[in-house]
N, C-alpha and C positions, 0 to 999 in steps of 0.2 A: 504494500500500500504506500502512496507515496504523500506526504505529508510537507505542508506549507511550511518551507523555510524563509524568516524576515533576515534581513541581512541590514544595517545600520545605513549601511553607505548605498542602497537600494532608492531609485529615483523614481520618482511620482510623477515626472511632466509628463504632458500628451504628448509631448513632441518627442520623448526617447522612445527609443523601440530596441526591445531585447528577448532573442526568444528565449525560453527559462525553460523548455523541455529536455529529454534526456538522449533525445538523437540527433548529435548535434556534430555529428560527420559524415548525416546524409546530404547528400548533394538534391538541390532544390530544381526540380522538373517539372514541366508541365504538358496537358495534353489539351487540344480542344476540339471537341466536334458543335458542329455549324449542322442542325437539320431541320427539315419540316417535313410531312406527309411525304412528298416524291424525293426527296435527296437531301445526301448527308455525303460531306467533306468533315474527313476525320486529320486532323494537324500533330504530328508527332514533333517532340522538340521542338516544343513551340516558346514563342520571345515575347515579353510585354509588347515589342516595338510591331511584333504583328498584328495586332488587335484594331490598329487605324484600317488592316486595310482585309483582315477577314471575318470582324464583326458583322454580323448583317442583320440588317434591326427588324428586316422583313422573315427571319428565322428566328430559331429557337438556337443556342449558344450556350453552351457549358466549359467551361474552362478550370478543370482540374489539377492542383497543384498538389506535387507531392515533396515533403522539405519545406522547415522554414527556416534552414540557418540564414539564407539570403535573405536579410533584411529588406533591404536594396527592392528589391523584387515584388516583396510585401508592398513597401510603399508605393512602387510605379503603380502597381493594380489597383492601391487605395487612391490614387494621385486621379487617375483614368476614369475609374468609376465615380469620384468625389465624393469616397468615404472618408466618414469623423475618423480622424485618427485615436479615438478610444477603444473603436472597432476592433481598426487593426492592431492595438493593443492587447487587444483580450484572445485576437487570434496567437499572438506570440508566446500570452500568456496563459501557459497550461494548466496553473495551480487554481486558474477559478472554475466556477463553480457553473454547470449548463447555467443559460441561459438566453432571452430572446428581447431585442432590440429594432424598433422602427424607428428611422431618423429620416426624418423627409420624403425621398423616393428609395430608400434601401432599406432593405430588412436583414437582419443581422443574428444568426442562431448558432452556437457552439453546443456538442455535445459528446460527452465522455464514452469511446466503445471502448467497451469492457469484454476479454475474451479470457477463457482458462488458459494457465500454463501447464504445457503435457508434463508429467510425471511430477508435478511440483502444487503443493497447496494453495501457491498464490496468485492474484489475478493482472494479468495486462493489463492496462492503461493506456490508451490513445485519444486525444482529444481531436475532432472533426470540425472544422467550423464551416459556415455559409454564409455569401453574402447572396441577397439574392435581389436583381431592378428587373427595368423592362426589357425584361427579351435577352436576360442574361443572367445565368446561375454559374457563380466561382465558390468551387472548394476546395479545403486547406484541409492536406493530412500530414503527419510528422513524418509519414512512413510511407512506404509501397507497399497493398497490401490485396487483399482480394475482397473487400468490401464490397465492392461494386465492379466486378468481375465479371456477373451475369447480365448487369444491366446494359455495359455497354456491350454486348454482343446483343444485348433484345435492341439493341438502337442499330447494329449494322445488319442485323438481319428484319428489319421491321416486324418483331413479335410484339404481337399485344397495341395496345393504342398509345405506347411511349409516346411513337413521333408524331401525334395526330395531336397532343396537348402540347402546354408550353411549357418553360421549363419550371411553374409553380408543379406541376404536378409529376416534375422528376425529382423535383428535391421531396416531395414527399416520399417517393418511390427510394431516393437515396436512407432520408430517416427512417423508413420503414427497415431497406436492409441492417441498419445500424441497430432498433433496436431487436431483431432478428438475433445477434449477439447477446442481449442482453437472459434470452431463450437460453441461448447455447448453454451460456454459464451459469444459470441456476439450475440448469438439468445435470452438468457435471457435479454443481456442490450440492445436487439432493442424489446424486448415485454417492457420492461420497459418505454426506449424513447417514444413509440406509447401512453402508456399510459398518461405518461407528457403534448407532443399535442395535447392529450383528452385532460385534462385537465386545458393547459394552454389555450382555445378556453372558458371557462365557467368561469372560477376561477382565480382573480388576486391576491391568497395569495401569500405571500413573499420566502411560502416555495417552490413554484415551481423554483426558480432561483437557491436557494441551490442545489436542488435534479437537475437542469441542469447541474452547474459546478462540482456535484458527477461523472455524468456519464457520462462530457466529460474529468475530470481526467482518469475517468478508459479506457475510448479509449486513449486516450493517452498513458498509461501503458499499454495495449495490442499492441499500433503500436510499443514502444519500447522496449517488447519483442518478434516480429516478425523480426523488420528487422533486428535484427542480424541473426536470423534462416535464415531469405531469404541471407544474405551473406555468413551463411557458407555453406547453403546448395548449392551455387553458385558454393562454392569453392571446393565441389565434383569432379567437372569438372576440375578443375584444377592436379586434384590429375589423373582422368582418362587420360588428356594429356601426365602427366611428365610417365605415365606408367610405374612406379617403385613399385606400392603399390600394392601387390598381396591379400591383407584379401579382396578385395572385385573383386568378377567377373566382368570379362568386359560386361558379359551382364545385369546385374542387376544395369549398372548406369540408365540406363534409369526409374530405379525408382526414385531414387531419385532424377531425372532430374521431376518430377510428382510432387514429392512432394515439390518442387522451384515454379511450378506451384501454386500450392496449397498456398503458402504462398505468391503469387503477387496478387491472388483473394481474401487473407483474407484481403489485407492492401488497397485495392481496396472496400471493402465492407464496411470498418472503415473506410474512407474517404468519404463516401453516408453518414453513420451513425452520423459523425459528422454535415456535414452540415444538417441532419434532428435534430440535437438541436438545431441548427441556427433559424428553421424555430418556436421548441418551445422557444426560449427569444424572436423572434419577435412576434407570438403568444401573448404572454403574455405581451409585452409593447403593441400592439396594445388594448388589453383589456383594459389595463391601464388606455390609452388617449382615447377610449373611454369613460369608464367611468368619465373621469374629464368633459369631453367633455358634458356628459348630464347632472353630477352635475353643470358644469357652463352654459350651458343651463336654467336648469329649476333655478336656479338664478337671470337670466338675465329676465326671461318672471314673475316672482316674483316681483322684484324691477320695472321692468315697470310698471306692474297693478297699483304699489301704487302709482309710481309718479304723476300724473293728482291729483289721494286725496289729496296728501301732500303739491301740490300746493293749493290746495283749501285751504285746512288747514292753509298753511301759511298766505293766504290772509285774513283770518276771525281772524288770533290773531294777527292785528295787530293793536293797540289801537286809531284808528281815531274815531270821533266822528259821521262825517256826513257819517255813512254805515247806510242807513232805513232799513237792512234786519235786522238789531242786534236788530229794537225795534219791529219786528214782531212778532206775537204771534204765528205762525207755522212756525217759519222762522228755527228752528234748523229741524224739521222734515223734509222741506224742502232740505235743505241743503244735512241733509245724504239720503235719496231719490235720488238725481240728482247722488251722489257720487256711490251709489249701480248702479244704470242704465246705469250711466259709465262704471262702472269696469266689469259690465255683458255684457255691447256693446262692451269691448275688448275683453273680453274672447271667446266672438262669432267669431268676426275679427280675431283673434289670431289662433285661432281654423281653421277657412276658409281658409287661409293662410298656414296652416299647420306648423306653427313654434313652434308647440310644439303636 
């Protein structure tokens, strides 16, 4: 989990720009496709300086950035489009928290995908941000990754009514695949949980309490990065109300009215998830105290058997003179005889009784 470090000498102007992520020896690339209904010109190794001349405001336009150690780069496209530079601020900056931003003609939305690491308990982290105007959607990933892998294959192979809408209803198509991840990983950490209440049901090692506070940290860090998403994606509505915001059609809020949805049953599912650790630490104190429970059992039916001997024993070392059993010639034979037939008549009794 990665946690907000303040640093003193840390600058507050609009005007600095620092990306504060943790890939910061990926090289900053970008792609664009340019399409509508009958055609699509897809741009490999593409340059800010080309946007004057293959924007085309009669299409739809996506411009995918991946890397943001280029500052430089951030700013031309914030410079182009005539985003606030707080924007591009919050895209540099990975340690805040989802959220959504209308400023004038641009709409501005970051958002945390979150995916499991294989073989390891902890979760990835990658912040996504968008900017999105008229007849143009840019996004900002830290990394190369396969988020949106399928989609742009449904856009060169014309699947689905991609290319028939604008690009409001690919960037919901983008946040849908993103929270699509947010699936992925609470299905890994509830095969995980399931496991643990196998295990906490058998096994009172110490490490099952660790690996429980692991994986209700990480629900924790999953609910708080959802409910920002569920508030701004709330705040869509808000934007449909004041009906001043034209980059996104009045018909296509109803997506994103789905995917509000979508994120009241993720935080809904992580609250079941959590109360199933509940059930692995009681699980596992219940093993617990049973097993103290039959360690001090079979304790208790131990120190009984002996007690009856050890009274006898006390009685025979105690140095009187008038005991006739001490000047007996089978009198010690005797003795451990009556001791063994005892401790065999309890163990039968004991047994019948079912106390052990």
């Amino acid at each position: 989990m990665r946690k907000i470090k303040y640093k003193k000498e840390r600058k507050v102007q609009p005007t600095f720009l620092d990306y504060t992520g943790i890939h910061k020896q990926i090289k900053t690339e970008m792609q664009m496709f340019v399409y509508d209904v009958n055609n699509l010109t897809e741009y490999q190794e593409f340059k800010v300086a080309d946007l004057d001349k293959c924007f085309d405001t009669t299409q739809s336009n996506w411009l995918n950035v991946h890397g943001l150690n280029d500052v430089n780069v951030i700013k031309e496209i914030g410079n182009y489009l005539k985003v606030d530079n707080f924007m591009l601020g919050d895209i540099l900056n990975t340690t805040k928290r989802t959220k959504l931003d209308e400023y004038h003609d641009v709409l501005f939305f970051n958002i945390k995908s979150l995916l499991p690491i294989e073989n390891s308990d902890n979760i990835s982290v990658e912040q996504i941000s968008f900017l999105l105007k008229n007849g143009i959607l840019v996004s900002f990933q830290e990394k190369r990754g396969d988020h949106f892998t399928y989609l742009r294959e449904r856009l060169r192979t014309h699947s689905g009514i991609i290319r028939e809408k604008k690009v409001d209803y690919l960037m919901y198509l983008l946040l849908d695949a993103i929270m699509e991840n947010f699936y992925v990983t609470i299905e890994s950490e509830e095969n995980k949980v399931e496991e643990l209440i196998n295990l906490s049901k058998t096994s009172t090692n110490p490490l099952i309490l660790e690996l429980v506070e692991k994986h209700r940290d990480n629900f924790n860090f999953l609910k708080r990065s959802i409910i920002p998403l569920r508030d701004s994606l709330y705040s869509i509505k808000s934007i449909k109300d004041d009906n001043i915001f034209n980059a996104i059609e009045l018909e296509n809020y109803s997506f994103f009215d789905r995917l509000h949805q979508e994120s009241l049953e993720l935080l809904e599912q992580i609250e079941y998830d959590v109360t199933s650790l509940d059930s692995a630490s009681n699980f596992y104190f219940s093993q617990q105290n049973h097993k103290m429970n039959e360690v001090m059992k079979t304790l208790t039916v131990v120190s009984v058997f002996f007690m009856p001997m050890t009274f006898i024993v006390g009685v025979y070392g105690m140095n009187f003179d008038n005991m006739p059993e001490l000047h007996w010639k089978y009198g010690y034979f005797i003795v451990l005889t009556c001791m063994f037939v005892l401790l065999l008549g309890m163990i039968y009794y004991f047994k019948k009784k079912k106390w052990y």
